[in-house]
C-alpha positions in Angstrom: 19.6 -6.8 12.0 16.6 -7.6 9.9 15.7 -6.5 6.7 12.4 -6.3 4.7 12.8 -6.4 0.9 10.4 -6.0 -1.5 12.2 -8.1 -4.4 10.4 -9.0 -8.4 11.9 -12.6 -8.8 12.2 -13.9 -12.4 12.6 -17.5 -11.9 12.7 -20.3 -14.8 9.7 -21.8 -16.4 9.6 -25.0 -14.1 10.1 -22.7 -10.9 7.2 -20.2 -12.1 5.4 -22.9 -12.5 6.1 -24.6 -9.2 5.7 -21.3 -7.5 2.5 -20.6 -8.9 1.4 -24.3 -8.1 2.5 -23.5 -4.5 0.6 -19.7 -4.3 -2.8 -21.9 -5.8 -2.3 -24.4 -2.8 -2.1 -21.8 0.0 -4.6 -20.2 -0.9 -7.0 -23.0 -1.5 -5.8 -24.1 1.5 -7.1 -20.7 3.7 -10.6 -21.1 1.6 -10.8 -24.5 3.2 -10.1 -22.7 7.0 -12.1 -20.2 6.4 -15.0 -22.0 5.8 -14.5 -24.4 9.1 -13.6 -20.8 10.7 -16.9 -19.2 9.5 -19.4 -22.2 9.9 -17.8 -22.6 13.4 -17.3 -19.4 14.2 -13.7 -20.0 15.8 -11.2 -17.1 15.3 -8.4 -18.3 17.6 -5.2 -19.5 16.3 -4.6 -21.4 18.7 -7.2 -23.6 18.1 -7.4 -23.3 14.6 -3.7 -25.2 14.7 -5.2 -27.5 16.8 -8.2 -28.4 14.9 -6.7 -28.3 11.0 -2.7 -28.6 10.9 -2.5 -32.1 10.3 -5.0 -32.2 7.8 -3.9 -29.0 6.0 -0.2 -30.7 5.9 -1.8 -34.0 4.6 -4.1 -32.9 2.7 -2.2 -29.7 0.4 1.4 -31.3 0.8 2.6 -27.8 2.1 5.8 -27.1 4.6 4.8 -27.1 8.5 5.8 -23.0 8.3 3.3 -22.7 5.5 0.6 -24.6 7.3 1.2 -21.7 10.2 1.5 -19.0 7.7 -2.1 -20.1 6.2 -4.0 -20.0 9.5 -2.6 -16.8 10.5 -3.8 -15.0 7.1 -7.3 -16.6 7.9 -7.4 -15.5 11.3 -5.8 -12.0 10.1 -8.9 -11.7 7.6 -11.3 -12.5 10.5 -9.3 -9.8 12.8 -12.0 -7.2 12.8 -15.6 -8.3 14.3 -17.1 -6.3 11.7 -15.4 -9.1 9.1 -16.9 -12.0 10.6 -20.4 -11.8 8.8 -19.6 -12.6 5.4 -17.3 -16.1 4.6 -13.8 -15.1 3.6 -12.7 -16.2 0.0 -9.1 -16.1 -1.0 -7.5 -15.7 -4.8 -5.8 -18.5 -6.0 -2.7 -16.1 -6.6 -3.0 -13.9 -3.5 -0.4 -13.0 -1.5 1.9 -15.7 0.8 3.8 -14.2 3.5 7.2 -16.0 3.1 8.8 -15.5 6.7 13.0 -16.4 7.7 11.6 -19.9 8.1 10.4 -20.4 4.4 12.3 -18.1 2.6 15.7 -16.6 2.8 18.3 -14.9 1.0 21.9 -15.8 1.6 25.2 -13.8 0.4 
């Protein structure tokens, strides 16, 4: 059985700052997808992976689960046909979806 948690973590100083480091490369990370999204007009996933994984990973030094979790939030934001007409831009501190693959919580 799964579990969703909404948790307030209160990490030390070098972890905050690693975590926040980490938020500021995902998210500049879907600003560079969603500006090949938008100029190319390509909203599949599928292709997405196929056209930027490699140089996402290279390029931002993130996890492979990351790399998947960025596309999908770009291709989340471009969901709606009604979204596609303006370019996406993300936070530097928005939101990450940490999944079982990136983040879990053990007893």
């Amino acid at each position: 059985m799964l579990y969703t948690l909404k948790i307030r973590l209160y990490p030390p100083s070098k972890q905050t700052n690693q975590l926040l480091k980490t938020m500021e490369q995902f998210n500049d990370a879907c600003n560079l997808i969603s500006k090949f999204t938008f100029e190319n007009k390509i909203f599949s996933k599928a292709i997405l992976q196929r056209l930027c994984y490699y140089q996402i990973r290279n390029e931002f030094k993130l996890s492979s689960q990351m790399v998947i979790r960025v596309i999908a939030k770009v291709v989340e934001s471009y969901s709606d046909k009604n979204k596609r007409e303006n370019q996406h831009k993300f936070k530097p501190y928005g939101a990450i979806v940490y999944d079982d693959r990136i983040f879990s919580i053990r007893n």
